[in-house]
C-alpha positions in Angstrom: 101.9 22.6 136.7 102.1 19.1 138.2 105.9 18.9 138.0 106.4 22.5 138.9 104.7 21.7 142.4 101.3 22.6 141.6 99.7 19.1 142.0 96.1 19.8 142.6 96.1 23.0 140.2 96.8 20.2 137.7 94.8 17.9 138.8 91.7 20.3 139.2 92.4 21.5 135.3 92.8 17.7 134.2 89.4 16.7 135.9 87.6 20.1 134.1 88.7 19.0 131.1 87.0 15.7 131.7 83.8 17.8 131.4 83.7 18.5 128.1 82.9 15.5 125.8 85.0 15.7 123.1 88.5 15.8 125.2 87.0 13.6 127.6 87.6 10.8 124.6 90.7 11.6 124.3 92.9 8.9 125.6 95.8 11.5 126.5 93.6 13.1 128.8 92.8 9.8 130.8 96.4 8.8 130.5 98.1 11.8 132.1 95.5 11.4 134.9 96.8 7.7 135.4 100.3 9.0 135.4 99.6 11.6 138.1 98.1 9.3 140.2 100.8 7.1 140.0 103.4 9.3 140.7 101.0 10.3 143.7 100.8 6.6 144.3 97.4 6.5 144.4 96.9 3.3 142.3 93.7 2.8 142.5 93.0 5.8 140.9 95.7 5.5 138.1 94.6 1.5 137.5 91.2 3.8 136.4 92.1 6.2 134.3 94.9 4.1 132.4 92.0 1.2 132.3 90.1 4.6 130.5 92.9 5.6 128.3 93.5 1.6 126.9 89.5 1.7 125.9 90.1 5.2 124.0 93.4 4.3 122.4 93.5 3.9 118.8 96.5 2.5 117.7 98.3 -0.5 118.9 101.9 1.5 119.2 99.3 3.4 121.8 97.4 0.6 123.4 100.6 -1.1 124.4 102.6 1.9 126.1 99.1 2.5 128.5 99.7 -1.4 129.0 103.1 -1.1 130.2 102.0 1.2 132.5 99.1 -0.8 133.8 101.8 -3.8 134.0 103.8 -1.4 136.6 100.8 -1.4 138.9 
């Protein structure tokens, strides 16, 4: 949706999905949202939710690609 020009349809969905607690702890969920925001460049915002995603991350091929994009802010 996001890339096919529906920002806030995406976003909405994103932040609904935040809702529930067991995809809320899922660090793909927080890390698409930093993403959008950075491509919005709102980077406040995406500082947050890739901050989110690096605290959910399990592995360390994971934790290091959300810090590379925390590095680009």
């Amino acid at each position: 949706m996001y890339y096919a020009g529906e920002k806030q349809g995406a976003f909405d969905i994103l932040h609904e999905l935040r809702q529930h607690a067991y995809v809320s702890q899922y660090f793909l969920l927080n890390a698409a949202l930093g993403k959008f925001y950075y491509l919005d460049r709102d980077y406040s915002l995406s500082k947050k939710f890739f901050t989110i995603a690096l605290k959910q991350a399990q592995t360390e091929a994971e934790k290091k690609l959300i810090e590379r994009h925390i590095l680009e802010l």
